[in-house]
C-alpha positions as CSV (number, residue, x, y, z in Angstrom):
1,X,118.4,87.9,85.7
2,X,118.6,91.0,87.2
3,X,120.3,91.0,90.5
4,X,119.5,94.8,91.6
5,X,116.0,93.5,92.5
6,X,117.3,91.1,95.0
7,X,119.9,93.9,96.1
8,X,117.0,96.2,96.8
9,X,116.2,94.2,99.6
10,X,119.3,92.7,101.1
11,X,121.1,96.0,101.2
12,X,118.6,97.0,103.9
13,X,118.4,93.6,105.4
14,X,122.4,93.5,106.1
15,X,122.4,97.1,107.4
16,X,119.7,95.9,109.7
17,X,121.7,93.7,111.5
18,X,125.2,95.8,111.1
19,X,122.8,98.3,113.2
20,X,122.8,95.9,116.0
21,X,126.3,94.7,116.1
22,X,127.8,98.0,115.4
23,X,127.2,99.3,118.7
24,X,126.7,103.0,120.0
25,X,129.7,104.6,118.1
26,X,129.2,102.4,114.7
27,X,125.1,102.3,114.4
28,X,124.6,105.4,113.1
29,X,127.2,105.0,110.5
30,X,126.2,102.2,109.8
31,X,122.9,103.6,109.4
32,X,123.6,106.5,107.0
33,X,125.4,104.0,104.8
34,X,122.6,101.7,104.6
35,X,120.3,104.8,103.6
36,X,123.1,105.4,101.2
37,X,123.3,102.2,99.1
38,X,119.5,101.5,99.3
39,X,118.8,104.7,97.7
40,X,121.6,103.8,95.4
41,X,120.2,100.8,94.4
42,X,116.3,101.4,94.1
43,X,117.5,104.4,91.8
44,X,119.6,102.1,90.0
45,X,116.4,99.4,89.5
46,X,113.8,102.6,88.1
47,X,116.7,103.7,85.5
48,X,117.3,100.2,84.2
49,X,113.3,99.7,83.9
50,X,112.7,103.1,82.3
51,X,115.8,102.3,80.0
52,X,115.3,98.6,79.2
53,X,112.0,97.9,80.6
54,X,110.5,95.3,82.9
55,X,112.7,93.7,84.9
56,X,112.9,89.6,86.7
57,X,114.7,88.0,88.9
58,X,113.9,84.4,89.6
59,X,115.5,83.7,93.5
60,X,117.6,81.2,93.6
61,X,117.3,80.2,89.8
62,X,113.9,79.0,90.5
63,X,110.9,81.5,88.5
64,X,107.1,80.9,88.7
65,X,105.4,78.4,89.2
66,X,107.9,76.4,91.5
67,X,109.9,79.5,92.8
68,X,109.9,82.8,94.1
69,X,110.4,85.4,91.5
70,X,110.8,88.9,91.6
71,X,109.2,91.3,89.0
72,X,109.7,94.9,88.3
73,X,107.9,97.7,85.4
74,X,106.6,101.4,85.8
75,X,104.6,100.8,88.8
76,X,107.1,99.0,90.9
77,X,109.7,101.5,89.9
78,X,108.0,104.1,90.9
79,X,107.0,103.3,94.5
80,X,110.6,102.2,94.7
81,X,112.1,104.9,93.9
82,X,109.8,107.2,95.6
83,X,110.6,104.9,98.9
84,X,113.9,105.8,98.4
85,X,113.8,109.2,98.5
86,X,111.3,109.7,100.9
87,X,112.6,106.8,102.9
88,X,116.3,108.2,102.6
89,X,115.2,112.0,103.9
90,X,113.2,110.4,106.9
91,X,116.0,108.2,107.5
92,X,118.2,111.2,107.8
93,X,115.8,113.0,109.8
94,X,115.8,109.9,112.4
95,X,119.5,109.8,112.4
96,X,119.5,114.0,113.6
97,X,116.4,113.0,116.2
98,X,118.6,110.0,117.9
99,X,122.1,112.1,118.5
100,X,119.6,114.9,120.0
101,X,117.8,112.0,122.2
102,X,121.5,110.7,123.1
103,X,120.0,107.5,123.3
104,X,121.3,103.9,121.5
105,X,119.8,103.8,118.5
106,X,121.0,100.5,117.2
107,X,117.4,98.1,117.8
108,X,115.5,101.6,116.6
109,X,117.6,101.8,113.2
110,X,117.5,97.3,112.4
111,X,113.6,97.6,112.8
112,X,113.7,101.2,110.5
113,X,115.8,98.8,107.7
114,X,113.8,96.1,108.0
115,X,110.5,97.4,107.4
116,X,112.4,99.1,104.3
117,X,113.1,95.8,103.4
118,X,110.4,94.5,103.3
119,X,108.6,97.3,101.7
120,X,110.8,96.9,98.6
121,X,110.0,93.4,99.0
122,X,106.3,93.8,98.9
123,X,106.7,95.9,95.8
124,X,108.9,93.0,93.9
125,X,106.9,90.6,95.1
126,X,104.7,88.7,92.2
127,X,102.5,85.8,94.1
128,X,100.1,86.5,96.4
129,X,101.6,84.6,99.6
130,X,105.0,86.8,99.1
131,X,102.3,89.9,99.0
132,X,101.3,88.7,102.0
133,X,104.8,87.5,104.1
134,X,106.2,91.1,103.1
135,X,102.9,92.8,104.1
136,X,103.0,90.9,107.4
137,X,106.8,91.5,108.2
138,X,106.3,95.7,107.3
139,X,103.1,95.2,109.5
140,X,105.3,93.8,112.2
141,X,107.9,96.3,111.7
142,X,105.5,98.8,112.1
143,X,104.4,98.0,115.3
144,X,107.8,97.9,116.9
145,X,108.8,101.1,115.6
146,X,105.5,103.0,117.0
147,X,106.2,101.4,120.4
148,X,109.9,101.4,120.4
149,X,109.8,104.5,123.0
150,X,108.5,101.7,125.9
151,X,105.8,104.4,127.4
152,X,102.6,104.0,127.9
153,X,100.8,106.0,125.0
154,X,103.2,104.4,122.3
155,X,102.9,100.9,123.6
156,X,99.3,101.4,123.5
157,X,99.1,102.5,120.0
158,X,101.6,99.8,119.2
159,X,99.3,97.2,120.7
160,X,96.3,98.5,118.8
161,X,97.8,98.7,115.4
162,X,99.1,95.3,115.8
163,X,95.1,93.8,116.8
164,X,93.7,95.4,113.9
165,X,96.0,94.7,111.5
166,X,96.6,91.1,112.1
167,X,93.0,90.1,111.1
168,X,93.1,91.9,108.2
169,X,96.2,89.8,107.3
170,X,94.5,86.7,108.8
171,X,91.2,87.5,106.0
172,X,93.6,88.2,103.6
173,X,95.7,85.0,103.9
174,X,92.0,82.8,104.1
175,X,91.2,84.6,100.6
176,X,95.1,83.4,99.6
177,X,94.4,79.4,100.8
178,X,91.6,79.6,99.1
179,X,92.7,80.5,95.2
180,X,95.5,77.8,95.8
181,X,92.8,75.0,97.0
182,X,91.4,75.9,93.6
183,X,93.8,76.7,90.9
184,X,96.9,75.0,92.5
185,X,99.3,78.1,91.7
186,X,100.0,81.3,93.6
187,X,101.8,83.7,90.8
188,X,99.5,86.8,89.9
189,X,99.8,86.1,86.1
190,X,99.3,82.6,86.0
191,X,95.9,83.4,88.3
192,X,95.2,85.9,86.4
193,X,94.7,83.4,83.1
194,X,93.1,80.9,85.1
195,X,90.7,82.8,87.3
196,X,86.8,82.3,86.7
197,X,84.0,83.8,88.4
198,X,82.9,80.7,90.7
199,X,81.5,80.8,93.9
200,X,85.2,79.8,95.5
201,X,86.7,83.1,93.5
202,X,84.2,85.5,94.4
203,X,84.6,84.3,98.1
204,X,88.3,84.3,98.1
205,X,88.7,88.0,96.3
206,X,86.4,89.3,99.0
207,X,88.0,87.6,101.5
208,X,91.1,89.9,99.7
209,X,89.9,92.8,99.2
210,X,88.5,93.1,102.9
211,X,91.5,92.4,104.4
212,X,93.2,94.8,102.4
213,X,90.8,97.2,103.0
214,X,91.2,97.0,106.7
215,X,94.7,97.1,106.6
216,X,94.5,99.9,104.6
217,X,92.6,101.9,107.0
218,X,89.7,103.0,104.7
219,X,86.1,104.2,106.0
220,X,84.5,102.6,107.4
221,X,87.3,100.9,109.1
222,X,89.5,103.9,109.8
223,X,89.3,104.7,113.6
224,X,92.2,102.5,114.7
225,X,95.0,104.4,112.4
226,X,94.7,107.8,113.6
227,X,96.1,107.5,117.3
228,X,98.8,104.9,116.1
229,X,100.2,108.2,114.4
230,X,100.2,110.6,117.3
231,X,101.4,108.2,119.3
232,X,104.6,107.5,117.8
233,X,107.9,109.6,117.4
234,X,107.2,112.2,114.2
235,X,110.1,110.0,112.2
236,X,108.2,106.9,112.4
237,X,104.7,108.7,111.5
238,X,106.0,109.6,108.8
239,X,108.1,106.8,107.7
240,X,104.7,104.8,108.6
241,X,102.3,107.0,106.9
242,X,104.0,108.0,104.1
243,X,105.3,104.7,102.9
244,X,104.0,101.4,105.0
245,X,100.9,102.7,104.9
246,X,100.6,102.4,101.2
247,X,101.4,98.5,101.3
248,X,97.9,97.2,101.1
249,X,96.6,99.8,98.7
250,X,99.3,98.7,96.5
251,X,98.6,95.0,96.6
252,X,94.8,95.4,96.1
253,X,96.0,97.9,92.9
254,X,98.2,94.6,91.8
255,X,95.4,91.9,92.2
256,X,93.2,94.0,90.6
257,X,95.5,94.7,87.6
258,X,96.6,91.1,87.3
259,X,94.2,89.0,88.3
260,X,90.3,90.7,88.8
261,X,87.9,89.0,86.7
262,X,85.9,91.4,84.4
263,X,82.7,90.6,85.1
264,X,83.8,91.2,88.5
265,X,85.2,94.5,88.4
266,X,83.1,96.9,87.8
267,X,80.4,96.2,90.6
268,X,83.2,95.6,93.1
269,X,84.6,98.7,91.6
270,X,82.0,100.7,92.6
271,X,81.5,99.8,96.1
272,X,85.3,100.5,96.5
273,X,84.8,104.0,94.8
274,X,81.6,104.6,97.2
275,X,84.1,103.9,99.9
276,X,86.8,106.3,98.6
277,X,84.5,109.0,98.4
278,X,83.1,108.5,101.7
279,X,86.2,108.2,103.2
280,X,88.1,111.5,101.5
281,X,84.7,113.9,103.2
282,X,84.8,112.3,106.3
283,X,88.6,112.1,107.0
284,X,88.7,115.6,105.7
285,X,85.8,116.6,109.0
286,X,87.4,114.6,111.2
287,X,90.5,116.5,110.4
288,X,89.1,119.6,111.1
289,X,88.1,119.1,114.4
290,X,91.3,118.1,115.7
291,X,92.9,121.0,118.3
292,X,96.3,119.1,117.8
293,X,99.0,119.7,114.5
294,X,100.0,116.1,115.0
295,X,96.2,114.5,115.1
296,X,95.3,117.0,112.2
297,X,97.5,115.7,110.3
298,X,96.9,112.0,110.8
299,X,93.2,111.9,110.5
300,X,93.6,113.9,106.9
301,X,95.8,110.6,106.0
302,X,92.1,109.0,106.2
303,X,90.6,111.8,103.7
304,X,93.8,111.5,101.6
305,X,93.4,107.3,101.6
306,X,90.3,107.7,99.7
307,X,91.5,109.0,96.8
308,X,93.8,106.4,95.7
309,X,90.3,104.2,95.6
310,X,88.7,106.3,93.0
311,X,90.3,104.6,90.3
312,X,88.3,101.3,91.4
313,X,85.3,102.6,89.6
314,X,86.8,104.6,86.6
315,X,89.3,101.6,85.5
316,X,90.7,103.9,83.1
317,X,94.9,105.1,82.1
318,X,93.9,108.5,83.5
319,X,92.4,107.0,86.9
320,X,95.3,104.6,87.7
321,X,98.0,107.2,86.6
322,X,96.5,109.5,88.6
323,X,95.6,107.6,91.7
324,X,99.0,106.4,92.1
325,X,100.2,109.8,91.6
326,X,98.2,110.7,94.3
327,X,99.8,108.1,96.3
328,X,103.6,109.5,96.0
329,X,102.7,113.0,96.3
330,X,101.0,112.3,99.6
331,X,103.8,110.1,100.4
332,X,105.9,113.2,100.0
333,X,103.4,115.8,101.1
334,X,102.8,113.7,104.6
335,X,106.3,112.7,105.8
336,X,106.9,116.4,105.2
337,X,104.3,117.8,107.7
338,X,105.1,114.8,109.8
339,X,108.8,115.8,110.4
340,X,107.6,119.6,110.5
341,X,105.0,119.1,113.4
342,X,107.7,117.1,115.0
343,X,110.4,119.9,114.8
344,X,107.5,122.4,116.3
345,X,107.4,120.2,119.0
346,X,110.7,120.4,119.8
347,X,110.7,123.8,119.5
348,X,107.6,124.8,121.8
349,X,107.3,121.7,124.0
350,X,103.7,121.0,122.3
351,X,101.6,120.6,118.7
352,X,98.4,122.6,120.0
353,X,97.3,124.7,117.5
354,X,95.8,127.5,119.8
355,X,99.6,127.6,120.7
356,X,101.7,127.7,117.5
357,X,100.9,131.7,117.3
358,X,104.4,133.5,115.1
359,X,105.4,130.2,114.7
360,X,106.7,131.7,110.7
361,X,108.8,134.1,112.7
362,X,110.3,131.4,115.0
363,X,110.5,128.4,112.6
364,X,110.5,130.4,109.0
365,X,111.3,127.1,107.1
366,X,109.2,124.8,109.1
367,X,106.6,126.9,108.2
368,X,107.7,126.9,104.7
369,X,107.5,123.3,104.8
370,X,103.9,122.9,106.2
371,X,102.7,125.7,103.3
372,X,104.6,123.5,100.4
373,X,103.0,120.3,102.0
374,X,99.3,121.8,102.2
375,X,99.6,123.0,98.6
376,X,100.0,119.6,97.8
377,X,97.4,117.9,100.1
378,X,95.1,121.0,98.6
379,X,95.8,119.9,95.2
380,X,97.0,123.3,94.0
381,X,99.2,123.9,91.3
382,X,102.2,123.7,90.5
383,X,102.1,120.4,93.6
384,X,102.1,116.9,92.5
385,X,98.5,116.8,94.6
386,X,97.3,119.1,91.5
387,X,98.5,116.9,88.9
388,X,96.5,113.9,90.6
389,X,93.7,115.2,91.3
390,X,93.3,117.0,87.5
391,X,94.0,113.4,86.4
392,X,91.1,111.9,88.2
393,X,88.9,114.4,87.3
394,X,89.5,114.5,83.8
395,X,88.7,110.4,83.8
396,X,85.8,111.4,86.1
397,X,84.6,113.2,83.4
398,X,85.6,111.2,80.2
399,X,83.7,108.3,82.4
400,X,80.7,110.4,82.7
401,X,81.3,109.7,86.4
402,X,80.3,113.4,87.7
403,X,79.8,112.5,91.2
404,X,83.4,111.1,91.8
405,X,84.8,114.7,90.3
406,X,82.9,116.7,92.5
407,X,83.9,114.6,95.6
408,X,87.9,115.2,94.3
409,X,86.5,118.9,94.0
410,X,85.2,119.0,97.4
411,X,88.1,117.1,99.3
412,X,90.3,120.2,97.9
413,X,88.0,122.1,99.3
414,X,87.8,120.4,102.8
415,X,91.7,120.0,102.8
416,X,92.3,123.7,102.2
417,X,89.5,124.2,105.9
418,X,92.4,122.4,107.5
419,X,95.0,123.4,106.1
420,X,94.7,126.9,106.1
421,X,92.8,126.3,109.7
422,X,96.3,125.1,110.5
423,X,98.4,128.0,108.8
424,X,96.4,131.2,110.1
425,X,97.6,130.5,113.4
426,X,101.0,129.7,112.7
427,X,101.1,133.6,110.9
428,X,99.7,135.2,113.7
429,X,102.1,137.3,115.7
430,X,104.2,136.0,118.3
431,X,103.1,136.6,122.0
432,X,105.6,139.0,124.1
433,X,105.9,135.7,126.5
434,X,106.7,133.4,124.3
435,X,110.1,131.6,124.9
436,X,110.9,129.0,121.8
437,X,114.0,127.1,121.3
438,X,114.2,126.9,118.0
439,X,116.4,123.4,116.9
440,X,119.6,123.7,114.6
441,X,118.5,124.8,111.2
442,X,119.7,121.2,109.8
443,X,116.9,119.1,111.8
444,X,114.2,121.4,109.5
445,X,115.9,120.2,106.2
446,X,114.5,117.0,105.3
447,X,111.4,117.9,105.9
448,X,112.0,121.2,103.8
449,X,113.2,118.3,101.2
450,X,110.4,116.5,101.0
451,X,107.9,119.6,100.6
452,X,110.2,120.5,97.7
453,X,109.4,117.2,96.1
454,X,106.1,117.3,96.3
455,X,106.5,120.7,94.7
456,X,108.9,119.2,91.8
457,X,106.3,116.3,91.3
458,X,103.7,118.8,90.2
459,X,106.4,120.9,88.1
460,X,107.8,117.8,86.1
461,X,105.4,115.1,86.1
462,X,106.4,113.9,82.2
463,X,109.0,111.3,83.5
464,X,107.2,109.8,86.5
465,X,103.9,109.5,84.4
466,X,105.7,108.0,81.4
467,X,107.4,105.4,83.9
468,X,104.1,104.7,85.6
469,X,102.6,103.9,82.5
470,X,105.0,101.2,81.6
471,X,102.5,97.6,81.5
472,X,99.7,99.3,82.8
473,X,96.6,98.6,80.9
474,X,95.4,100.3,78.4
């Protein structure tokens, strides 16, 4: 038994509804302390995995088949514990954003916690139905935080996130009814002994992967993401991006490592590489013809997305290792430029990037932040973005795979257009007319932060890449 698991998710879950009953003058305490102990206790879960490996937690007593049970090894603890930090730093930042709004916070800071919930949920989770519960509650929680504002653009982007989403969890949950009609069990390791290649499986892992795939966002189902992002307050794009976003990526990755039949994989593999690829070139042109920070930065989520599905076709260590590094150092790398274009908005009144000329000499570490964050999204070293991306090419290679290396090669390529498309103006000189009110210097740290851990993810991947590795296969 190992209780931190079910901590991981109750912590937030009770500081979700001390957030309501708190009031104006407690929430925010309230709040902060939450961040606090969840933090403290995903940490807590990734050193007792790397120390004494993989850790359960049968709920209630009750494990698989008859009960829910929690599971976590290297993979979990990673995306835990990179939740945590990221999560804790955009927490912060949402904390500084709601005294400058002077606004109650309380219902903005439960729906925050609970989708942080059940994101470390999702993550524990080890049968499909729980995959899909927690992916529909973080869906959910989604939804209200991007229209939380009550105007007309965010409800709008609320709506549609919600219309798309829920038949991709509606697909999803028809592929789910299906493998119980047939093999009578829901736990991913007790499918993954019993699943054949029958007509019924092939249906119901399509049925899966599509509904992942459209939750996920990737080409050629992309178009509704993008607007949900600009929409919403910078906090919750990237809180959203950075870490909800990665919830269906992550249980396709888990079906597929637990349960995908052999003979299966490798066609299905390609088609979902194919997609990848596609969806890194044209995420990557989309994003460079966006005159907005805010819409450049969601539309080269799309580009970035397509990366984590190279590993589909390469089924190798190298691929998985480095498409979930890929994965936390966008996490990082995203909520970073999130917060920043946030803070410039603030700070001019508007994200246009015709506008944001001296914006180094008005906002020196926001500017900082956006340079850190592109290195990463470019995949230059020393960033955690280089360290993935020189992973997949190396099993790109090894693989004989030469196309899927030169489409990593040429998303670098395309990411540093935008990137540096978005940083020549920012180092231009400042107009003589221009009037900025820069914000305290405290509301540009955490996204300062999280540039710096994209950074540190590049400098000192041994210990994240040795945890990662823990069950994968070999």
């Amino acid at each position: 038994m190992s209780p931190e698991l079910a901590a991981s998710i109750l912590v937030p879950l009770i500081g979700a509804v001390l957030c309501l009953l708190s009031g104006p003058r407690g929430e925010r305490w309230a709040f902060g302390a939450t961040i606090l102990g969840t933090a403290g206790v995903v940490s807590s879960v990734a050193w007792s995995v790397a120390t004494r490996g993989p850790l359960r937690h049968a709920v209630g007593g009750w494990g698989a088949p008859l009960g829910i049970e929690l599971r976590a090894d290297g993979l979990a603890a990673v995306m835990l514990l990179v939740a945590g930090v990221v999560g804790a730093l955009t927490s912060a930042q949402a904390i500084l954003d709601g005294r400058a709004d002077r606004r109650p916070a309380g219902r903005f800071f439960a729906i925050w916690l609970a989708a942080w919930a059940a994101l470390n949920a999702l993550v524990l989770s080890a049968d499909i139905f729980n995959l899909y519960v927690t992916l529909e509650v973080t869906t959910l929680a989604a939804v209200g935080l991007i229209a939380v504002d009550d105007d007309r653009d965010a409800l709008s982007a609320g709506l549609r996130y919600l219309l798309v989403a829920l038949p991709g969890s509606l697909i999803y949950l028809l592929g789910v009814a299906i493998l119980y009609g047939t093999y009578a069990t829901l736990d991913l390791s007790i499918l993954g002994a019993r699943l054949s290649s029958d007509l019924a499986t092939r249906a119901a892992l399509a049925l899966l992967t599509l509904g992942l795939c459209l939750k996920a966002a990737l080409f050629p189902l992309h178009a509704w993401l993008p607007p949900s992002y600009v929409s919403a307050r910078s906090t919750v794009s990237a809180f959203v991006a950075a870490l909800v976003g990665k919830g269906a990526f992550y249980i396709l990755l888990r079906i597929w490592l637990a349960a995908f039949p052999a003979d299966l994989a490798p066609r299905v593999g390609q088609v979902l590489g194919a997609l990848g690829a596609a969806s890194v070139v044209w995420g990557a042109l989309l994003a460079l013809r966006q005159r907005r920070l805010k819409a450049l930065i969601a539309y080269s989520s799309i580009s970035q997305l397509g990366y984590f599905f190279l590993l589909f076709p390469l089924d190798t260590p190298g691929a998985w290792s480095g498409s979930v590094y890929m994965a936390i150092s966008h996490a990082a790398a995203k909520a970073s430029m999130f917060l920043a274009a946030g803070t410039i908005h603030r700070a001019v009144g508007h994200d246009d990037l015709d506008g944001l000329r001296g914006l180094s000499e008005q906002l020196p570490l926001t500017s900082c932040s956006l340079v850190l964050a592109g290195v990463s999204l470019m995949g230059m070293p020393p960033s955690g973005g280089f360290v993935a991306k020189w992973l997949l090419v190396r099993a790109a290679m090894e693989r004989g795979a030469w196309w899927l290396a030169v489409v990593v090669l040429a998303g670098g390529l395309l990411a540093a257009g935008y990137v540096f498309r978005m940083l020549r103006r920012t180092l231009r000189p400042s107009p003589r007319d221009a009037r900025p009110c820069p914000p305290p210097r405290r509301e540009e740290l955490a996204a300062f932060a999280l540039a710096l851990f994209a950074l540190l993810l590049g400098v000192a991947p041994e210990a994240p890449l040795e945890l990662l590795l823990v069950r994968l296969p070999s």
